[in-house]
N, C-alpha and C positions, 0 to 999 in steps of 0.2 A: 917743687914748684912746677905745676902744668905747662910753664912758659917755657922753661927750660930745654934745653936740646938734648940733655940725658934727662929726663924725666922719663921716656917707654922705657930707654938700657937699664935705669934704677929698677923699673917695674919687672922689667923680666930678671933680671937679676938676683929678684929677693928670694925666690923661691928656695937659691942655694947658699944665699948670704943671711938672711934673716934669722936672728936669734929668738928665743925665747922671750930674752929679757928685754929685746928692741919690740915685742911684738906689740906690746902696748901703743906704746908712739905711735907705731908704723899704720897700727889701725886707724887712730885718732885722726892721725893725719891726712890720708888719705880720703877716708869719710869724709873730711869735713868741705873736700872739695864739693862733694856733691851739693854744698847749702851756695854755690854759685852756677853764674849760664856757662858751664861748659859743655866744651864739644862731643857730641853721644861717643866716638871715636878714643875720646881721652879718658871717657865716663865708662864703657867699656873695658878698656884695659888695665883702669882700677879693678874690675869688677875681677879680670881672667887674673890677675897678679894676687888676689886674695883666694880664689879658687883653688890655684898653684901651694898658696902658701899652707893654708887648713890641710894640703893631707900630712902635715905634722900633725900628730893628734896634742902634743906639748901646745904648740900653736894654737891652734883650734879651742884647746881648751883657753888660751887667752880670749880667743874671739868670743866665744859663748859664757864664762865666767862676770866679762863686763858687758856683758849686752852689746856688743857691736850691731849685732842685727837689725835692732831698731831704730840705726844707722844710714841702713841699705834702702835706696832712691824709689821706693816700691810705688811709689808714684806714678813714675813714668816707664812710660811700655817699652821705648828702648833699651831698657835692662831688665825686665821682666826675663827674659830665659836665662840670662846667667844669675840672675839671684836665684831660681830655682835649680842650678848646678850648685851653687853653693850651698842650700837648701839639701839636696840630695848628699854631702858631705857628711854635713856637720850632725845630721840626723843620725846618720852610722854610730857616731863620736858619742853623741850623748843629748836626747831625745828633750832632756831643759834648755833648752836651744828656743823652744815654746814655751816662752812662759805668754802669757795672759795676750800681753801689749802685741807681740810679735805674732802672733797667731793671729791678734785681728787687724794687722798688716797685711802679713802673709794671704789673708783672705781672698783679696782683691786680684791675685794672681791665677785662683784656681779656672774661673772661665776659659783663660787663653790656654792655659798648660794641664787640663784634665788629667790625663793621664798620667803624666812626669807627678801632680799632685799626690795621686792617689797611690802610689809609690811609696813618696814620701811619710804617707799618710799608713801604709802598711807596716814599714822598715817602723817608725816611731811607734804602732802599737805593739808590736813584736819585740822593742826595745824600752818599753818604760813601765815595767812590772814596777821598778824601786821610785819609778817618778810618781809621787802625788797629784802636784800641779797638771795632771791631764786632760780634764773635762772638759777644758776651753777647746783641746783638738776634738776629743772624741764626739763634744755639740757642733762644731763645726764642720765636722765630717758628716752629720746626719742633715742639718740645716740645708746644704750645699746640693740635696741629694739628685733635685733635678737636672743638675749638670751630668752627673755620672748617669742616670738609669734614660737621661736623651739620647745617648751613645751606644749601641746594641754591642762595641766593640767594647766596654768598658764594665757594662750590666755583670756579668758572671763574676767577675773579681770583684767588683764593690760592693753586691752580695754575698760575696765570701768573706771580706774583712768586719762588713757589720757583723755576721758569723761568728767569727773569731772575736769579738770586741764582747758579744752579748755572753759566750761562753767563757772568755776569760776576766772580765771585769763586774764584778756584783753589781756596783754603783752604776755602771753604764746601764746594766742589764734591768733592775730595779725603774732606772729612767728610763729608757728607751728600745725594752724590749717591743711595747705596744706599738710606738713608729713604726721603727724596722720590720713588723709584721704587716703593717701597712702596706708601706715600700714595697715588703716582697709580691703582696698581696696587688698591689697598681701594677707591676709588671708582668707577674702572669696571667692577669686578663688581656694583654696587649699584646703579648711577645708570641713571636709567632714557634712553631713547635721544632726547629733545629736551635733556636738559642734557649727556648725552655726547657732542651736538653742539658745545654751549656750552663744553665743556672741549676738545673738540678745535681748534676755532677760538682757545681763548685760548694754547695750546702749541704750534700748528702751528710754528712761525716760529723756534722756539728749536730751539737744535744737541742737545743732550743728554736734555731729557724729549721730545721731539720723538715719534710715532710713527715 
């Protein structure tokens, strides 16, 4: 109960009390505060108290087994940076974290959090050889492209991961090798010649955007 006077002492607490088998409840529960006006302060410390709880990976796998994430308040921009700490967790843990629904939640995030995204967005194509369900990130990664290649700080890694996505995945590459040559192709008319060093160094090495 948010009302309550031990409500935070519960929240910090769970981190070393929470079971397994509570984890379900514990989810449910707390989520569901979010479908009320509470206070971003109270909305918050659900968010740090679930953060805490996931680096059990036993945990964790509850939170992503029943969909908790599409759960999480992604609405409102007051908790936008700690869904994406959580977001940076559960991705480590196991990359179906994204299924369909929750990736075009998660969408909505990437504007503010660029980079913390594309991260995320790294660590999942590095981790979900055995995931099927992928296309929905790896379209959403290419869709989104003008956020990352507006950023001269960002341009060499998100050229590197298209990279890695076009040389490790046939189906990405089959769809969207022609974009990405696009992409590479719009920024190096543009970019001036120390980051088109920086984009050359992070592509060298890959077979297909390769010069």
């Amino acid at each position: 109960n948010p009302d309550s006077r031990s409500f935070f002492n519960e929240l910090q607490n769970a981190e070393e009390n929470l079971t397994k088998k509570e984890a379900k409840l514990f989810f449910k529960t707390v989520l569901s505060h979010f479908e009320y006006d509470i206070p971003v302060k109270t909305g918050n410390s659900i968010l740090h108290s679930i953060d805490a709880v996931i680096s059990d990976k036993g945990i964790a796998d509850v939170f992503i087994s029943n969909e908790f994430a599409l759960f999480l308040p992604f609405s409102q921009k007051s908790y936008a940076s700690n869904i994406i700490e959580i977001f940076l967790q559960l991705v480590k843990i196991d990359p179906s974290v994204f299924s369909d629904d929750v990736t075009n939640s998660f969408s909505s995030l990437i504007s503010g959090f660029p980079n913390k995204c594309l991260s995320i967005f790294a660590i999942f194509s590095k981790n979900c050889f055995d995931f099927e369900d992928r296309m929905s990130v790896f379209e959403l990664i290419v869709k989104k492209n003008e956020i990352f290649i507006n950023d001269d700080s960002l341009i060499p890694n998100y050229l590197s991961l298209l990279a890695f996505l076009c040389d490790n995945f046939s189906d990405f590459r089959k769809k969207r090798l022609g974009v990405c040559c696009k992409i590479l192709s719009c920024v190096m008319k543009t970019a001036e010649i120390g980051l088109l060093k920086q984009c050359y160094n992070a592509i060298k090495s890959y077979q297909y955007l390769s010069p």
